[in-house]
DSSP file (Angstrom, degrees, kcal/mol; ACC not computed):
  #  RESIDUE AA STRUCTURE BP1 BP2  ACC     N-H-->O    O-->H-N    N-H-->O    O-->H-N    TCO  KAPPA ALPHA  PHI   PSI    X-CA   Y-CA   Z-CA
    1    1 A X              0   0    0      0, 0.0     2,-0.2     0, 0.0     3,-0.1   0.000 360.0 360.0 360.0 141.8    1.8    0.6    7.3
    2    2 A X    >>  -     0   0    0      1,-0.1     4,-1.5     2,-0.0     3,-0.7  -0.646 360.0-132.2 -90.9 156.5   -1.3   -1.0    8.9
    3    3 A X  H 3> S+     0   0    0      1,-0.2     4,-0.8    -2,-0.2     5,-0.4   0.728 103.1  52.9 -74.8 -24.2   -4.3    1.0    9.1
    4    4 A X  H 34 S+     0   0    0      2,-0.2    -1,-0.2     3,-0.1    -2,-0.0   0.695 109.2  53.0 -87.3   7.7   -5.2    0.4   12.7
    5    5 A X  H X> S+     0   0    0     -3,-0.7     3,-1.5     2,-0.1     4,-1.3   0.751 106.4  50.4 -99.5 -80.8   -1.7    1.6   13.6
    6    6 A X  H >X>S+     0   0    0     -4,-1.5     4,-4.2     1,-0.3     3,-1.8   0.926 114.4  47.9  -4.6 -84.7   -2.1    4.7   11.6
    7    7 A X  H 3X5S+     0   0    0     -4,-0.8     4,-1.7     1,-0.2    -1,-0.3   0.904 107.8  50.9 -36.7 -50.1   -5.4    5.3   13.5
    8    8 A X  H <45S+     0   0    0     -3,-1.5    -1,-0.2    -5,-0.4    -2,-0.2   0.580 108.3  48.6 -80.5 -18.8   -4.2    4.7   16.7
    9    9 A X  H <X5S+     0   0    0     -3,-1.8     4,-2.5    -4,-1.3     3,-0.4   0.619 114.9  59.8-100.8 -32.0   -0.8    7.5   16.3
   10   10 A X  H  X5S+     0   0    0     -4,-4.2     4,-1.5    -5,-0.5    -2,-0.2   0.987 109.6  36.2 -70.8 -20.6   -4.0   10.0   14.9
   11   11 A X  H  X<S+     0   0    0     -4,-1.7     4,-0.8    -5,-0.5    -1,-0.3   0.506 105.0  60.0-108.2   7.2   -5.8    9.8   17.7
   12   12 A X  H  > S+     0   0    0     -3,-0.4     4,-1.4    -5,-0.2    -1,-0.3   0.860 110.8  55.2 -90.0 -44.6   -3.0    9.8   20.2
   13   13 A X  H >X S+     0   0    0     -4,-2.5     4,-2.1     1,-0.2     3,-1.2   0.911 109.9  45.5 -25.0 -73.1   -2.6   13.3   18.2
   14   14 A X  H 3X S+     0   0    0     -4,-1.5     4,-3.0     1,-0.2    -1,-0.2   0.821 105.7  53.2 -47.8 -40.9   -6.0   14.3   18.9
   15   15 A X  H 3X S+     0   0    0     -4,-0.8     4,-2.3    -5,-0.2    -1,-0.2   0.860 107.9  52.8 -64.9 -24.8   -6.1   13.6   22.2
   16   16 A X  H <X S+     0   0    0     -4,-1.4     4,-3.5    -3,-1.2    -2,-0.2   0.812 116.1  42.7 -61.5 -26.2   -2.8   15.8   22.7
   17   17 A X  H  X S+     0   0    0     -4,-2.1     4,-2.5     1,-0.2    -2,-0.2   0.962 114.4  51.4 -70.4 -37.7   -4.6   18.7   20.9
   18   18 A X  H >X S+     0   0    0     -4,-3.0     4,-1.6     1,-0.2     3,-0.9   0.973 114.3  38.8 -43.6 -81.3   -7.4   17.9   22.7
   19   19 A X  H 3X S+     0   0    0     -4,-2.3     4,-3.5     1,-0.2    -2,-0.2   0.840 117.5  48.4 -58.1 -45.9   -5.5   18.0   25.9
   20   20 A X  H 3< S+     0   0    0     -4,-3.5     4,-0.4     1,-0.2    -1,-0.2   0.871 106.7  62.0 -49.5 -38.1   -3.1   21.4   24.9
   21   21 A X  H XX S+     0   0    0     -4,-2.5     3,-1.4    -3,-0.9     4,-1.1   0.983 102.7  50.7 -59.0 -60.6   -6.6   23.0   23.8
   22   22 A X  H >< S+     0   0    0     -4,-1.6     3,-1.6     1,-0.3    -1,-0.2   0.859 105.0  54.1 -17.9 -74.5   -7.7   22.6   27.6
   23   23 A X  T 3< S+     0   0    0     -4,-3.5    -1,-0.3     1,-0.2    -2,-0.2   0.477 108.3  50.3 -65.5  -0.8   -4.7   24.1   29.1
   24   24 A X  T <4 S+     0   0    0     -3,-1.4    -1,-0.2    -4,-0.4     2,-0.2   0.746  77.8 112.3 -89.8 -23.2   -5.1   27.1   27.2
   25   25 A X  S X< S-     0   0    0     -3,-1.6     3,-1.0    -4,-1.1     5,-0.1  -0.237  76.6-114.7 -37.0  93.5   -8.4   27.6   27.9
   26   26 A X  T 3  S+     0   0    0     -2,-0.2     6,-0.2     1,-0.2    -1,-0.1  -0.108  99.6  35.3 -50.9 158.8   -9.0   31.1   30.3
   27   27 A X  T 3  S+     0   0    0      1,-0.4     2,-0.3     4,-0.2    -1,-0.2   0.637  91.3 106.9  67.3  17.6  -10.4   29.8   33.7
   28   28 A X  S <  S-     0   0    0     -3,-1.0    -1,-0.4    -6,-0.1     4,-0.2  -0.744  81.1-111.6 -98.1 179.1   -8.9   26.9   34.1
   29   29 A X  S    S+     0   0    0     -2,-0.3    -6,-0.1     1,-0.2    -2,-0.0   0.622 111.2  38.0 -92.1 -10.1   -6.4   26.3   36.2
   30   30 A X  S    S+     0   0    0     -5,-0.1    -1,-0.2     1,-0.1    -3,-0.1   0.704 123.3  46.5 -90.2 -39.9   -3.0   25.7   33.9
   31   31 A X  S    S+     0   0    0     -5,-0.1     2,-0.2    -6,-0.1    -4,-0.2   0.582  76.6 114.3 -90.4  19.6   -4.3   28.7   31.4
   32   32 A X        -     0   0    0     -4,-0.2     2,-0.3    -6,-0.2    -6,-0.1  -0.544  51.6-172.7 -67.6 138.0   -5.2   31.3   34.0
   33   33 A X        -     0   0    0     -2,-0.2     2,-0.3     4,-0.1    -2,-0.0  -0.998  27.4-112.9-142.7 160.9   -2.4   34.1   33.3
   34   34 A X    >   -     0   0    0     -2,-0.3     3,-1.7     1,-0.2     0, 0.0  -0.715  35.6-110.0 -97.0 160.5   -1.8   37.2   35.4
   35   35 A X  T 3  S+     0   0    0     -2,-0.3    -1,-0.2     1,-0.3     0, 0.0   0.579 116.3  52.8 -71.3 -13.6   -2.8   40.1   33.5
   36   36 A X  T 3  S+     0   0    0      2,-0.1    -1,-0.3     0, 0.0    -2,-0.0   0.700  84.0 116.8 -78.1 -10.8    1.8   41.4   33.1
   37   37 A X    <   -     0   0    0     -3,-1.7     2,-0.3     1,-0.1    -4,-0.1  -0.138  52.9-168.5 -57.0 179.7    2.4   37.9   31.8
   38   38 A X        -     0   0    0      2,-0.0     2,-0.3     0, 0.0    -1,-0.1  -0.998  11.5-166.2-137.3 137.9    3.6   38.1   28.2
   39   39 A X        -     0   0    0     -2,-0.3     2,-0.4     2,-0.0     0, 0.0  -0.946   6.7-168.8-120.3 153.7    4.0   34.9   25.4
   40   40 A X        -     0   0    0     -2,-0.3     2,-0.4     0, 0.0    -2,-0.0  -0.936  18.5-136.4-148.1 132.4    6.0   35.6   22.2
   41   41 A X        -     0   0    0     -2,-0.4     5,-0.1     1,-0.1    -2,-0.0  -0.827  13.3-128.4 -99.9 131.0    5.6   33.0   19.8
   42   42 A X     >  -     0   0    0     -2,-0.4     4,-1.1     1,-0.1    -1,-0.1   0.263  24.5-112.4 -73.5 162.9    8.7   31.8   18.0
   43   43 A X  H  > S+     0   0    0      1,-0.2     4,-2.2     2,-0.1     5,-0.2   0.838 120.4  52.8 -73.0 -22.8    8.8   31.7   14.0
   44   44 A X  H  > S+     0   0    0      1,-0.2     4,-1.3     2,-0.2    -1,-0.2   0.824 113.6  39.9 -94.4 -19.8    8.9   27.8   14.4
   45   45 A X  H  > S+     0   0    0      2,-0.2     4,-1.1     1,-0.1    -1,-0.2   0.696 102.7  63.3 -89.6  -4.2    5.9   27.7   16.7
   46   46 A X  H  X S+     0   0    0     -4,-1.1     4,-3.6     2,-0.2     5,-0.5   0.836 114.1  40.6 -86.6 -65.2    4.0   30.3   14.7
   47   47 A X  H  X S+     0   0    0     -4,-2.2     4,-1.7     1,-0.2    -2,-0.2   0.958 112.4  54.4 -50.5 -33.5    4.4   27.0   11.5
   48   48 A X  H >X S+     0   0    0     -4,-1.3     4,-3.7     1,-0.3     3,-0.6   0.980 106.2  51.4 -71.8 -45.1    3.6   24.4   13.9
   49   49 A X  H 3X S+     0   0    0     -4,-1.1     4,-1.0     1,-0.2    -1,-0.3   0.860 118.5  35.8 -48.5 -34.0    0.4   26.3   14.8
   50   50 A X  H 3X S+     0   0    0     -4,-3.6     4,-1.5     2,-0.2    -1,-0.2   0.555 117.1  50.6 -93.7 -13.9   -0.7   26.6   11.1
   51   51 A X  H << S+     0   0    0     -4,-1.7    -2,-0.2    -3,-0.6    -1,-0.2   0.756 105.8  58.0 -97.6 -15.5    0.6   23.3   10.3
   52   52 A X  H >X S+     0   0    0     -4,-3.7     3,-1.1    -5,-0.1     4,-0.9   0.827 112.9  43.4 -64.9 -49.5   -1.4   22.0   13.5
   53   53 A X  H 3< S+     0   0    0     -4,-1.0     4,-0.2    -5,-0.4    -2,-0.2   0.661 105.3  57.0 -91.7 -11.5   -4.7   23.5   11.8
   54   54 A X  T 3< S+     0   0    0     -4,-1.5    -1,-0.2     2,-0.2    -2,-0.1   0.285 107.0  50.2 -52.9  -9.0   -4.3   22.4    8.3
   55   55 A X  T <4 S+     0   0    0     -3,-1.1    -2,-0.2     1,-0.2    -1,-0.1   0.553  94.8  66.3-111.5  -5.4   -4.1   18.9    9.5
   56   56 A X  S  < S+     0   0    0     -4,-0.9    -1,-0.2     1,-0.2    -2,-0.2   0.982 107.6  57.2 -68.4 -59.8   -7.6   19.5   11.7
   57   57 A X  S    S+     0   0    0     -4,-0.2     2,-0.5     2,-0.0    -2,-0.2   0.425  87.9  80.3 -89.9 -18.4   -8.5   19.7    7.6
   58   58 A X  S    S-     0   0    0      2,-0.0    -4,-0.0     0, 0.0     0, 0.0  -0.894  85.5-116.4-119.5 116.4   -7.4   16.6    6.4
   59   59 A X        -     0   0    0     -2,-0.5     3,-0.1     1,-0.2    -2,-0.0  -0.151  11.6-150.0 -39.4 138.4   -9.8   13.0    6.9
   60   60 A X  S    S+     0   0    0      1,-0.2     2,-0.3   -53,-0.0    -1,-0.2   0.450  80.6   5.2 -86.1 -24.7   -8.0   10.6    9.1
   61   61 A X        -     0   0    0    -54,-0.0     2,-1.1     4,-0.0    -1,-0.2  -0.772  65.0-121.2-170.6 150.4   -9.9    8.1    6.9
   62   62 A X     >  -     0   0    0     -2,-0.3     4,-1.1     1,-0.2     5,-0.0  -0.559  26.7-175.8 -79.7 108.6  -12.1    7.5    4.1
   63   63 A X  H  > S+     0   0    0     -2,-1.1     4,-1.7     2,-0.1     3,-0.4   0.987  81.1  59.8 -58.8 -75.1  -15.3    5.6    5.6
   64   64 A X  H  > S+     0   0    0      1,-0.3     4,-2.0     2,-0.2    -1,-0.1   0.717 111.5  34.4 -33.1 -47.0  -16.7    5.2    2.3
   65   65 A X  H  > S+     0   0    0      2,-0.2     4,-3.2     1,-0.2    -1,-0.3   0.960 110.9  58.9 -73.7 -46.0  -13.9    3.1    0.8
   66   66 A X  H  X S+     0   0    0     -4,-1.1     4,-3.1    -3,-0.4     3,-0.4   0.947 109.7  41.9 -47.9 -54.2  -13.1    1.6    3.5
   67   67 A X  H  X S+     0   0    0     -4,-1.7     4,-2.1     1,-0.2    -1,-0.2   0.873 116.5  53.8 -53.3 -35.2  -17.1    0.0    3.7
   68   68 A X  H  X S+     0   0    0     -4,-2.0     4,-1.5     2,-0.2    -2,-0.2   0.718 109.8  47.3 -51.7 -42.5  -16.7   -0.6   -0.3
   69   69 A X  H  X S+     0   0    0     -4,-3.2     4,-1.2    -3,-0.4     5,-0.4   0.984 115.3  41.7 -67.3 -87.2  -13.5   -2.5    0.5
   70   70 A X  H >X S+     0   0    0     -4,-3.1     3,-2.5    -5,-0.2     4,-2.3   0.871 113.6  56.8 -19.4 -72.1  -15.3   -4.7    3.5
   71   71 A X  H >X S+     0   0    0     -4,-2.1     4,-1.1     1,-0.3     3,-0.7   0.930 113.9  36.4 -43.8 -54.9  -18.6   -5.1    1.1
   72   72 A X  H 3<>S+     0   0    0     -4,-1.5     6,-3.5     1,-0.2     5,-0.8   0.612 117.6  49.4-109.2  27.6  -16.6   -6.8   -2.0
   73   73 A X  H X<5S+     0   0    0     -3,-2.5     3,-0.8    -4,-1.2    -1,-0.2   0.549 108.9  54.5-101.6  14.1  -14.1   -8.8    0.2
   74   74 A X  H <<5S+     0   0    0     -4,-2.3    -2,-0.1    -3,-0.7    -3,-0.1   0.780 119.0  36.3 -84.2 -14.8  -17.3  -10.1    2.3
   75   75 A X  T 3<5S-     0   0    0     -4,-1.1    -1,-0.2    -5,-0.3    -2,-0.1  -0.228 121.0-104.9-138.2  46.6  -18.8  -11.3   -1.2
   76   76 A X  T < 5S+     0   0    0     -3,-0.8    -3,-0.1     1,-0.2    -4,-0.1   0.274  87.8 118.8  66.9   6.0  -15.5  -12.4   -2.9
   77   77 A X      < +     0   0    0     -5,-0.8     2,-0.6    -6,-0.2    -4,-0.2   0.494  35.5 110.9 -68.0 -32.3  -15.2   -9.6   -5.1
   78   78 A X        -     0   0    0     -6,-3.5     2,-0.4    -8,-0.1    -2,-0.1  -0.603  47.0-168.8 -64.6 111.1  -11.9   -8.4   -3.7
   79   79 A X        -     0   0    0     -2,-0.6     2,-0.4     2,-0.0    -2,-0.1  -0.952   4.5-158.7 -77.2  88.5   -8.8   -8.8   -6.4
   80   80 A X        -     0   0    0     -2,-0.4     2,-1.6     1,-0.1     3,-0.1  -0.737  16.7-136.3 -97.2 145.7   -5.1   -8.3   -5.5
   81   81 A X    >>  -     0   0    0     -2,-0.4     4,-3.0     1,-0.2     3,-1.6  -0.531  17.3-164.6 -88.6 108.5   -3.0   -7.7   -7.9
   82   82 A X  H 3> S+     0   0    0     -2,-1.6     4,-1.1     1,-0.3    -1,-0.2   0.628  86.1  49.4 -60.0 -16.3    0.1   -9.9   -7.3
   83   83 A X  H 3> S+     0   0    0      2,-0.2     4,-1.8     3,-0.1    -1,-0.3   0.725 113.4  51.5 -95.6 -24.2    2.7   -8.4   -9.5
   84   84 A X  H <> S+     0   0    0     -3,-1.6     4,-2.0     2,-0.2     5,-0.5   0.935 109.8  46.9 -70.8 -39.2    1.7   -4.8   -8.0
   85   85 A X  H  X S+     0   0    0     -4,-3.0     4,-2.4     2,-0.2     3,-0.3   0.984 112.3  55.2 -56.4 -58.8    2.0   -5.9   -4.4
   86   86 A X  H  X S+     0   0    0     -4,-1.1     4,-1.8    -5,-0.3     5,-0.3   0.862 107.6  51.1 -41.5 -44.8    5.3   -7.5   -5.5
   87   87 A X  H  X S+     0   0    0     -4,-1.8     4,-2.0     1,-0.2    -1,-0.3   0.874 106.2  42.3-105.4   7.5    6.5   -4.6   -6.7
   88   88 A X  H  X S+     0   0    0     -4,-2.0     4,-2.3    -3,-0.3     5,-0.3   0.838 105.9  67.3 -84.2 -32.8    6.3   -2.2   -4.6
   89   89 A X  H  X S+     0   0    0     -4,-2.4     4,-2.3    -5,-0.5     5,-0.2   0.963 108.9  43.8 -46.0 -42.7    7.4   -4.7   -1.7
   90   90 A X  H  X S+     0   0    0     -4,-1.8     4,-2.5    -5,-0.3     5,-0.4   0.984 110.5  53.5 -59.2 -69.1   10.7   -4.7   -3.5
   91   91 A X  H  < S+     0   0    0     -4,-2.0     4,-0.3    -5,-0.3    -2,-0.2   0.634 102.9  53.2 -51.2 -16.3   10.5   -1.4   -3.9
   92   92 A X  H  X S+     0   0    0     -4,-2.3     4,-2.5     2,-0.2    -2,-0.2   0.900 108.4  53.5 -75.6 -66.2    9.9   -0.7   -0.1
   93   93 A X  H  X S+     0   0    0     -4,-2.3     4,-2.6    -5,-0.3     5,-0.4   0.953 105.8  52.9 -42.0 -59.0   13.3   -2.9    0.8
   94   94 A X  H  X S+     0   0    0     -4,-2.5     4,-2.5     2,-0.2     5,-0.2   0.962 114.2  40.4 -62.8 -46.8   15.5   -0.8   -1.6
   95   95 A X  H  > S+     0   0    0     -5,-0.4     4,-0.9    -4,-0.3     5,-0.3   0.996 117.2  48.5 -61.6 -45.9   14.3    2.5    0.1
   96   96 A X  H  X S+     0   0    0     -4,-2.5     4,-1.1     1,-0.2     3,-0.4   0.938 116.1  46.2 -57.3 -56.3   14.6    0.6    3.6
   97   97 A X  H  X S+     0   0    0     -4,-2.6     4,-0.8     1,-0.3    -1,-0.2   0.717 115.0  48.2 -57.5 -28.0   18.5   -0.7    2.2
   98   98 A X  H  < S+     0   0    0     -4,-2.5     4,-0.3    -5,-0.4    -1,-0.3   0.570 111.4  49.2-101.4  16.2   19.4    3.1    1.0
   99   99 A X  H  X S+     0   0    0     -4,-0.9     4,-3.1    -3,-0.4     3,-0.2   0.774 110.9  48.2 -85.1 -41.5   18.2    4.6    4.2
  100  100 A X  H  < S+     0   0    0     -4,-1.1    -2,-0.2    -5,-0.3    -3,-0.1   0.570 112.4  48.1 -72.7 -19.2   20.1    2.3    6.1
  101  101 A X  T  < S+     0   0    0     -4,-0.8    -1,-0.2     2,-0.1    -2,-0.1   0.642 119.7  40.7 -75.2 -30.5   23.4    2.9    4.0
  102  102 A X  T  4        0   0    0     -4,-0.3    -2,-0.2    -3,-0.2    -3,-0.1   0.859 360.0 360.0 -74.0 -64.3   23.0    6.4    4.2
  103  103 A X     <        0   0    0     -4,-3.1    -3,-0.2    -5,-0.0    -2,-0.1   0.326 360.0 360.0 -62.3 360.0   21.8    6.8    8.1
């Protein structure tokens, strides 16, 4: 997975929580309720809520490595190791071939 893809699906996240947060808001105009309404929150929206606010918890990215990274491939310091990269590329296709035998 590329990182700037990854980035780009978190912050399409945020911007819906960001946007849901709004409309909930009293005094606006979607999260005005008249004082009979009623909400009853489902058991599966009760997880989503909590699983929505554990993930509030969690860096979307380590700055620090990420500058460490930059810093030693701008001064030639950056190593890959070619037989790890290899295998997990392999190892990426055979999960990509049994999902696709399966699915």
């Amino acid at each position: 997975m590329k990182i700037s893809d990854s980035i780009s699906s978190v912050s399409a996240i945020r911007r819906a929580r960001e946007l849901h947060a709004r409309e909930g808001r009293p005094g606006s105009p979607q999260g005005s309720a008249d004082a009979g309404d009623n909400v009853d929150l489902t058991q599966a929206s009760l997880q989503l809520r909590a699983m929505e606010e554990a993930l509030n918890d969690v860096p979307v990215m380590d700055t620090a490595k990420i500058e460490s990274m930059r810093r030693a491939i701008a001064e030639g310091r950056y190593t890959v190791d070619e037989d790890l990269v290899a295998e997990r590329l392999v190892k990426s296709i055979l999960e990509q071939l049994r999902h696709r035998r399966h699915g």
